[in-house]
KEKE-3310 file (N, C-alpha, C; in steps of 0.2 Angstrom, whole numbers, plus 5000, padded with zeros to 4 digits):
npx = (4822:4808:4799:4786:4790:4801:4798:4787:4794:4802:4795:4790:4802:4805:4795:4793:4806:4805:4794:4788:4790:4796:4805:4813:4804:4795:4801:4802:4792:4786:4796:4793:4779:4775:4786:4797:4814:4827:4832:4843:4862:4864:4853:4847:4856:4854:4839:4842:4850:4842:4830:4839:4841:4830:4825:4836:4830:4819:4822:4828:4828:4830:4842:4850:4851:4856:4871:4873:4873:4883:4894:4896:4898:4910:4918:4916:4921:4914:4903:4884:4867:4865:4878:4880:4869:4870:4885:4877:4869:4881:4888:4879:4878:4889:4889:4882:4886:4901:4896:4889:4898:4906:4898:4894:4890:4884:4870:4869:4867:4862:4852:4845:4831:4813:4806:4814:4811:4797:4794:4802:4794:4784:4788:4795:4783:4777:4784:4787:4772:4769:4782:4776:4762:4767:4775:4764:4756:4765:4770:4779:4784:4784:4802:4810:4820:4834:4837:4843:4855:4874:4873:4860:4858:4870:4861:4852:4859:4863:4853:4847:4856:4849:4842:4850:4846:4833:4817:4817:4815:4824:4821:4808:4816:4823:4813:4805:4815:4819:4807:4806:4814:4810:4806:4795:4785:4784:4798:4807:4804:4808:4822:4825:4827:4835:4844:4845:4851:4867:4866:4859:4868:4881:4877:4874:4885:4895:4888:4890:4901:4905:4897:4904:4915:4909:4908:4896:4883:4873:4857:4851:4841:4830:4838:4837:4824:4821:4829:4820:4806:4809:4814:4804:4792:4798:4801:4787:4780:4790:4785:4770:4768:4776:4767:4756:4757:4758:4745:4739:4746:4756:4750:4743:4755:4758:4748:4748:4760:4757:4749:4757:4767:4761:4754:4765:4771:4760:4761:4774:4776)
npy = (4624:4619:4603:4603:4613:4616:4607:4614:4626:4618:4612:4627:4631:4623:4624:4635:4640:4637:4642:4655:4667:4669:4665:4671:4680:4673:4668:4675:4681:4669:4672:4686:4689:4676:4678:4668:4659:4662:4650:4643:4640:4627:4621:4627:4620:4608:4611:4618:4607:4597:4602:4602:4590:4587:4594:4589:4574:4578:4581:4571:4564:4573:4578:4568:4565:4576:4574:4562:4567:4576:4570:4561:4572:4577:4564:4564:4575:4585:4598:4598:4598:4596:4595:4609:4617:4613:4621:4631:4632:4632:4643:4654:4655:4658:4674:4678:4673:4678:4692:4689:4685:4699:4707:4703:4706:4717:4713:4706:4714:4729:4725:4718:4719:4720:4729:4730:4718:4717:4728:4724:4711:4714:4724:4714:4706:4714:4713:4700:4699:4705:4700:4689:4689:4696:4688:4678:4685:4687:4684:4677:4663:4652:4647:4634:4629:4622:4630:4642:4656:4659:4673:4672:4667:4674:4685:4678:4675:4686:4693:4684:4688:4699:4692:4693:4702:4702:4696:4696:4684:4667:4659:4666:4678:4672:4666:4674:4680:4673:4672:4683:4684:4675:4661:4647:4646:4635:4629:4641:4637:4626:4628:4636:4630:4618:4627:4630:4620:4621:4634:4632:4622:4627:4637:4630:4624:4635:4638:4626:4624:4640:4633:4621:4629:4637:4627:4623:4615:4602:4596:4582:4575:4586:4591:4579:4581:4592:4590:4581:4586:4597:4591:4581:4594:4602:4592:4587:4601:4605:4596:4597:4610:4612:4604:4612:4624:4629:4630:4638:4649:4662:4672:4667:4667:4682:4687:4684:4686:4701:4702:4694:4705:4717:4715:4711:4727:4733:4727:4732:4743)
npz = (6357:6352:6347:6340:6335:6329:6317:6310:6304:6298:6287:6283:6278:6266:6260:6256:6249:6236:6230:6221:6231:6243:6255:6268:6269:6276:6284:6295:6300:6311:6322:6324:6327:6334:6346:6343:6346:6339:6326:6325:6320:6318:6316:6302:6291:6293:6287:6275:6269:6267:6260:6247:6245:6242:6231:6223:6221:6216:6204:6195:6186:6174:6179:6178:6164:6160:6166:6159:6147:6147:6148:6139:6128:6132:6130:6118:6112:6109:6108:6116:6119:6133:6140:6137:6143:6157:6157:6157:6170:6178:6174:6180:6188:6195:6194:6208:6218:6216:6221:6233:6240:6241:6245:6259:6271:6273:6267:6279:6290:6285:6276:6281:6287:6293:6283:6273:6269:6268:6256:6247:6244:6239:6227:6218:6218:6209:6197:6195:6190:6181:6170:6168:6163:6151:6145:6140:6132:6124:6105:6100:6100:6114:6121:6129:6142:6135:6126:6129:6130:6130:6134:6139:6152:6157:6162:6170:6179:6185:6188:6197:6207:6212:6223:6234:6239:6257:6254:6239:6234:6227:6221:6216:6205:6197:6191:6184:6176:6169:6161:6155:6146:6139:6140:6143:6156:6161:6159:6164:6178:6179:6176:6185:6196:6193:6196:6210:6214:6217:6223:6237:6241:6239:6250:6262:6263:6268:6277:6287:6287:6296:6308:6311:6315:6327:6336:6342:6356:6349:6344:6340:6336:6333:6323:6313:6312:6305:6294:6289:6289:6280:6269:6263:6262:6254:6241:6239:6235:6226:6213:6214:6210:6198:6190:6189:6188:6171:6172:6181:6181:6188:6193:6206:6216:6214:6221:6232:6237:6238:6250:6257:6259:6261:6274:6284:6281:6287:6300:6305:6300)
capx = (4817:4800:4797:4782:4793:4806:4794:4784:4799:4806:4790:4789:4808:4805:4788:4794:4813:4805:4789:4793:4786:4803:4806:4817:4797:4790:4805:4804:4786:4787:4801:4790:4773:4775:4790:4802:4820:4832:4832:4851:4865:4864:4847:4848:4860:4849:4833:4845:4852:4835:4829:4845:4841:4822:4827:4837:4828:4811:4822:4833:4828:4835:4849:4855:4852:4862:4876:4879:4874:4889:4900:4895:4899:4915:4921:4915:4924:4907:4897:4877:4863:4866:4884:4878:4864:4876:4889:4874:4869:4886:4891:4871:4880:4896:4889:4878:4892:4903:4892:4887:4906:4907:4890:4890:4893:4878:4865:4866:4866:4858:4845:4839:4824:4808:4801:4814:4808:4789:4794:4804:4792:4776:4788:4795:4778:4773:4787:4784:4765:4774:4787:4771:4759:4770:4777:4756:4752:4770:4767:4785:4784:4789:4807:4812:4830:4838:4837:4847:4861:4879:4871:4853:4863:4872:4857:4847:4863:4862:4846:4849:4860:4845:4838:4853:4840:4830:4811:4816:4815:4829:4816:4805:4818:4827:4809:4804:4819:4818:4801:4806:4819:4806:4804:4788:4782:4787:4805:4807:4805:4816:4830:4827:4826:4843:4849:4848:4856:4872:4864:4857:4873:4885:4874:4875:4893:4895:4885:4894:4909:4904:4894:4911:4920:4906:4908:4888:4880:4868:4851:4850:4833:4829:4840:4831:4816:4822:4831:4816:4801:4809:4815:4797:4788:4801:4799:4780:4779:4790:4779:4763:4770:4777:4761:4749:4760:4755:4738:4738:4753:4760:4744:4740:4760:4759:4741:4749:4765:4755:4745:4760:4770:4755:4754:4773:4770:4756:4764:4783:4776)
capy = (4624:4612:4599:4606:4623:4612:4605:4621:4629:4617:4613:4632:4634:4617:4623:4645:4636:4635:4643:4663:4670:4673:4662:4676:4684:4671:4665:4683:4682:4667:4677:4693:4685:4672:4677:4663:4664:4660:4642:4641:4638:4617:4619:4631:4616:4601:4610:4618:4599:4594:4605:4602:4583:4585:4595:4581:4567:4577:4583:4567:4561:4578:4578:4560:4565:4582:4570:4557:4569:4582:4565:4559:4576:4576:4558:4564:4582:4589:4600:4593:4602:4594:4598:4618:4617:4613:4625:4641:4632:4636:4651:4659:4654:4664:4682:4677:4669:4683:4697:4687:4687:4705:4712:4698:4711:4722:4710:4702:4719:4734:4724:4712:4724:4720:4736:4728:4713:4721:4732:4719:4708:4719:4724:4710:4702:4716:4712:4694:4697:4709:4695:4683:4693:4699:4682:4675:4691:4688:4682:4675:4655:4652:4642:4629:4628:4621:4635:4647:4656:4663:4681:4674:4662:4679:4689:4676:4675:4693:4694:4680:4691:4704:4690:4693:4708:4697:4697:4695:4675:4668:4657:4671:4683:4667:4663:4682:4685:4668:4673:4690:4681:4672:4655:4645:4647:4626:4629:4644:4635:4620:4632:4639:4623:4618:4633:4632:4616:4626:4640:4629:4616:4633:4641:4624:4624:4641:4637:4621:4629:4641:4629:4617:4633:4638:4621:4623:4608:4600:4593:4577:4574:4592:4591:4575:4585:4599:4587:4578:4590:4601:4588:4580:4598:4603:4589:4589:4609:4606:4594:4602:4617:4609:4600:4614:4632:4629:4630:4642:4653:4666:4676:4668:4670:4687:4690:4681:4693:4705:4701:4695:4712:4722:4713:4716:4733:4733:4725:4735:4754)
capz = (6351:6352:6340:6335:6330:6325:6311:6306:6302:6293:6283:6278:6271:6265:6254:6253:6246:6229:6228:6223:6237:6250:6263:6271:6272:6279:6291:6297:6305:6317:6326:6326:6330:6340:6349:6342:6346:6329:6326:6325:6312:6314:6312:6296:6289:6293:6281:6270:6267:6267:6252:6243:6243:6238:6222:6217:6219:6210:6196:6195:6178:6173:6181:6176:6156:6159:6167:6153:6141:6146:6149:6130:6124:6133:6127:6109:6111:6102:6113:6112:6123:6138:6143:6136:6149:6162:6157:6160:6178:6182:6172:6180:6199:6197:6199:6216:6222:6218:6225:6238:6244:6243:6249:6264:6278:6272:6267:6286:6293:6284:6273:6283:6289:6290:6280:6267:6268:6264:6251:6242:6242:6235:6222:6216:6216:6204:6195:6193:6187:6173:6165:6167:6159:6145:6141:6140:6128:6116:6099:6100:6103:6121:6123:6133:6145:6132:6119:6134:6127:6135:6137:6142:6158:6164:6163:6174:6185:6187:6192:6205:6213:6218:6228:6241:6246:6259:6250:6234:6233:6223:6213:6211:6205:6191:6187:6181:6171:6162:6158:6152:6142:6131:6142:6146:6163:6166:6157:6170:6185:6179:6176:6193:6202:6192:6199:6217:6220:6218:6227:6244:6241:6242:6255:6265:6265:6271:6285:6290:6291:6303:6311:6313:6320:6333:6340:6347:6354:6345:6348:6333:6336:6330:6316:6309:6311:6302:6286:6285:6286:6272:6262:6262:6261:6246:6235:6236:6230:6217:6210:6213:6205:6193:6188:6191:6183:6168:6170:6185:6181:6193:6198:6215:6220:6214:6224:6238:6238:6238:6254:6264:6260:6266:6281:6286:6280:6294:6309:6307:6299)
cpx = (4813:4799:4794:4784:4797:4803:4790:4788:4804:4801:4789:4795:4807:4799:4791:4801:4813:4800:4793:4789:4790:4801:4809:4807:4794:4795:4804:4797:4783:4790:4797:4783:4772:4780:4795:4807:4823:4832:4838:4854:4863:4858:4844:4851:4856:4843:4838:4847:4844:4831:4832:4842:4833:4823:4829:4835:4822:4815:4829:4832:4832:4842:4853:4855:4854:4869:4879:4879:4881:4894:4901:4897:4908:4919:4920:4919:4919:4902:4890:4874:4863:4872:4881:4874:4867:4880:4883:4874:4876:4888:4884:4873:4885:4893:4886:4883:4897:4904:4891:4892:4908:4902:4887:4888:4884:4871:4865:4864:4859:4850:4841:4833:4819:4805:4805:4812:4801:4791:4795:4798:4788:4782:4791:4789:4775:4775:4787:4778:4766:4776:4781:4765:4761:4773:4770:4756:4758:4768:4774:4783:4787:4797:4808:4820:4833:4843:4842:4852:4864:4874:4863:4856:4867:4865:4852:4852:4863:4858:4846:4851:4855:4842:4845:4850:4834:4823:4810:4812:4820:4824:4813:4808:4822:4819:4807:4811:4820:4812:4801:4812:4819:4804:4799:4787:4785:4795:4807:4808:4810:4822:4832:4828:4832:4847:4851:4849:4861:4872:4865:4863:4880:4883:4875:4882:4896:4892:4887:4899:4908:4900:4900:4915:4918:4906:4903:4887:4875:4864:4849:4844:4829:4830:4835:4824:4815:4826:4824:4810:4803:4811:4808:4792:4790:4799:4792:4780:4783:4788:4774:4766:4772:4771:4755:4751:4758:4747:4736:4741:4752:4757:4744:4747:4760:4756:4745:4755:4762:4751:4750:4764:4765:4754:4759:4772:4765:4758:4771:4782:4777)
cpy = (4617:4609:4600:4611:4621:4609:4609:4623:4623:4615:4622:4633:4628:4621:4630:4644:4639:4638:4652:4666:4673:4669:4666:4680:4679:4668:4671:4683:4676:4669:4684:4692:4681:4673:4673:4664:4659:4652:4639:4640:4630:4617:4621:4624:4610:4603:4613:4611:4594:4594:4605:4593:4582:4587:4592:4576:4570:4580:4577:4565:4566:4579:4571:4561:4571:4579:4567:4561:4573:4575:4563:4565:4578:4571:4560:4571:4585:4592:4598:4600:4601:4597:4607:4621:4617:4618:4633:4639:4635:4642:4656:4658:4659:4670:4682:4676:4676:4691:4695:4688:4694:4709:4707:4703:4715:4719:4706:4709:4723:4732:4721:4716:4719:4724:4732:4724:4713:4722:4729:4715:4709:4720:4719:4705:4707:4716:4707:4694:4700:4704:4691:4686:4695:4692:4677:4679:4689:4683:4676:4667:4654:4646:4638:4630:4627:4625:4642:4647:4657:4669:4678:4671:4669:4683:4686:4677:4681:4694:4688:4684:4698:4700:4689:4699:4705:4700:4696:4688:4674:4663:4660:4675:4679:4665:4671:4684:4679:4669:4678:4688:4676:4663:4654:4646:4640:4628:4636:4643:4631:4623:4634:4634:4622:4622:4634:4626:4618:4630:4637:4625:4621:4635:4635:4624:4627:4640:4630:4623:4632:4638:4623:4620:4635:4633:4619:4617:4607:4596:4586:4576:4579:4593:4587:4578:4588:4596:4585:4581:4594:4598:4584:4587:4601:4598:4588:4598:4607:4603:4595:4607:4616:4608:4604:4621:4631:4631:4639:4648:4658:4671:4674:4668:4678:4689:4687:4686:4698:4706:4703:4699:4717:4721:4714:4722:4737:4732:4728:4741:4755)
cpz = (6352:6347:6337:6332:6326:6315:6306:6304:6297:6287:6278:6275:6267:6257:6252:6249:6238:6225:6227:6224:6244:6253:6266:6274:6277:6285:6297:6304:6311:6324:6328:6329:6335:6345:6349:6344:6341:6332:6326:6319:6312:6313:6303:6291:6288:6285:6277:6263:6264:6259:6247:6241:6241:6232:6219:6217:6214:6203:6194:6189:6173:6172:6178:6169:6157:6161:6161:6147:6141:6147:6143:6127:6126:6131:6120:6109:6106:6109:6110:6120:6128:6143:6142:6143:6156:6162:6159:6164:6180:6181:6176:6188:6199:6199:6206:6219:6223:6222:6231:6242:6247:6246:6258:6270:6277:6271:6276:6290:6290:6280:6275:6289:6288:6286:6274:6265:6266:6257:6244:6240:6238:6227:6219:6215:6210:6196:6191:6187:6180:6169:6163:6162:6152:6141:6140:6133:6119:6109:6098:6103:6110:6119:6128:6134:6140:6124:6123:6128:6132:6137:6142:6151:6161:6167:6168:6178:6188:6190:6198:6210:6217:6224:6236:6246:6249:6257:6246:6232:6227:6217:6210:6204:6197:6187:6183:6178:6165:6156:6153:6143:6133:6135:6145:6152:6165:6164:6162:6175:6184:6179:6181:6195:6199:6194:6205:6218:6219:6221:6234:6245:6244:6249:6261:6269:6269:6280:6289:6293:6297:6307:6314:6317:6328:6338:6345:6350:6351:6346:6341:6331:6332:6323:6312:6308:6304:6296:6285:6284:6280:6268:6259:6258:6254:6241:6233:6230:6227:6214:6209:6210:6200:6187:6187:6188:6178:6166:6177:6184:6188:6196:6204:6219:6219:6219:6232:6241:6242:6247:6259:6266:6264:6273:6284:6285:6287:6300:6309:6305:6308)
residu = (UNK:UNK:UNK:UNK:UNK:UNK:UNK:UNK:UNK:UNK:UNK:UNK:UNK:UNK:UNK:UNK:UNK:UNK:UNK:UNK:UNK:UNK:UNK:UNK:UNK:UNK:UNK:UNK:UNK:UNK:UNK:UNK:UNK:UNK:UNK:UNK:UNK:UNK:UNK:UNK:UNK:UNK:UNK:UNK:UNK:UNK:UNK:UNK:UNK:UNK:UNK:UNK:UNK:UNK:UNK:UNK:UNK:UNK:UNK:UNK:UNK:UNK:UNK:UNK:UNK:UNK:UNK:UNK:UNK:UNK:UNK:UNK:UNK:UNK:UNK:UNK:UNK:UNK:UNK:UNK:UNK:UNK:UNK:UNK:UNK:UNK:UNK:UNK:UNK:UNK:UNK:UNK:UNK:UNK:UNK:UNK:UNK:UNK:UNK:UNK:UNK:UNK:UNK:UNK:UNK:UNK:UNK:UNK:UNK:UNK:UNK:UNK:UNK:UNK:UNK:UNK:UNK:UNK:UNK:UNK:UNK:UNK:UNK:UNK:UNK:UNK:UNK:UNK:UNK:UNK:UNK:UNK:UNK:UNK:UNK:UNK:UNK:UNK:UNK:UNK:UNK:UNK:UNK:UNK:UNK:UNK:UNK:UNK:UNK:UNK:UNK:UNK:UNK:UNK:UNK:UNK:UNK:UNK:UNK:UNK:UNK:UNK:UNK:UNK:UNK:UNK:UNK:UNK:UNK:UNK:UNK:UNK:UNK:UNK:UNK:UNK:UNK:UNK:UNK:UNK:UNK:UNK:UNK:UNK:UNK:UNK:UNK:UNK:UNK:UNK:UNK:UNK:UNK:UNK:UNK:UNK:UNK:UNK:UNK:UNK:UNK:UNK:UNK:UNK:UNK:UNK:UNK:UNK:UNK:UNK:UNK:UNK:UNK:UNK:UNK:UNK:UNK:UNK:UNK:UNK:UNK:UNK:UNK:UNK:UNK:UNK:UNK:UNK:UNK:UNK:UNK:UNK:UNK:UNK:UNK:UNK:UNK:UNK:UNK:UNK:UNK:UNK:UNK:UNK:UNK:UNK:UNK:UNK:UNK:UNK:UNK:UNK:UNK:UNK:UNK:UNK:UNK:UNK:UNK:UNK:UNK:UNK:UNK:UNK:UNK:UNK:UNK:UNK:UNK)
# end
């Protein structure tokens, strides 16, 4: 692999990571377009790593008042909103994790299609435009993270677990069911973004592992590519999106869905 492929590739899981649009769509079309060959496990590892460490340094103010607040509420034996918040992230990781163990065999085989890869994505972006749409129109005040309950943290973790069908996107798929749930469009993504550093940080692992057993060699120069372009091109989108959801909402990923499933649906019918 070429530095310049090494870079572009890690630039797109790096921006597709967060935004809900599937990076699984768009890893998909280097390889079938230009002829790529797979980037490898140590590279997978490298921007996975990458993406894992952008999330937390842009959602670090976050993350360090859900810390002291769940260690304050732990030295006071008084549950507070903080430790609560914490306990959904994990309790909304357990079904993926779960499913993920029993369905691995079939999600690397039978679903990683390109046609699924299409199909999913078109309808999950129509999907999307729906929770957004209906959560704009509700007369109901929107909620913020903080207001999740037990039942709303399994139902988003539940719907996490459709994004083990490659197209879904796993932020699209946490951000459309927060939505539908009664939360704002910014409290949506936050909850997502606190969700996949468990997700990428698991997922990370897994791929170490087999990455330590294969015993491949390894090209360093590539890897640093491939940490640093996606943690650079992650931490940007999620502060541009951040910054800009609000005002844009989820129309130009839905429109944009909608394109790059039509196109996969063109180059693999």
């Amino acid at each position: 692999m070429e530095a310049l492929q090494a870079i572009f590739l890690a630039i797109l899981q790096g921006v597709t990571e967060f935004l809900p649009i599937s990076s699984s769509a768009h890893l998909i079309l280097p390889s079938q377009i230009l002829g790529w060959e797979d980037q490898g496990l140590a590279f997978d590892v490298a921007v996975h790593l990458g993406s894992l460490c952008a999330v937390i340094v842009a959602l670090r103010q976050e993350l360090m008042q859900l810390t002291f607040g769940s260690l304050e509420a732990i030295r006071q034996r008084q549950m507070n909103r903080d430790f609560m918040l914490t306990l959904w992230v994990g309790l909304a990781t357990v079904p993926v994790v779960v499913f993920g163990f029993l369905l691995k065999d079939v999600v690397a085989t039978t679903l990683r299609s390109a046609l699924v890869i299409a199909y999913s994505t078109i309808l999950f972006g129509f999907v999307l435009w729906y929770a957004d749409h209906r959560s704009q129109r509700s007369a109901v005040e929107s909620r913020d993270e903080f207001s999740l309950s037990l039942r709303d943290a399994l139902l988003i973790g539940l719907a996490q677990c459709l994004a083990l069908i490659p197209g879904t996107s796993r932020s699209g798929i946490t951000m459309t069911a927060a939505l539908l749930l009664g939360l704002s469009r910014t409290a949506s993504a936050r909850f997502s973004f606190l969700l996949s550093i468990p997700a990428i940080a698991g997922a990370a692992l897994l791929m170490t592992r087999d990455l330590l057993e294969a015993a491949a060699p390894v090209d360093w120069s590539l890897l640093a590519m491939g940490f640093g372009g996606a943690a650079v091109a992650a931490w940007l989108c999620i502060r541009f999106f951040l910054a800009l959801l609000e005002r844009s909402g989820f129309l130009p990923y839905v429109i944009y869905r909608l394109v790059l499933g039509t196109l996969l649906l063109l180059l693999f019918l």
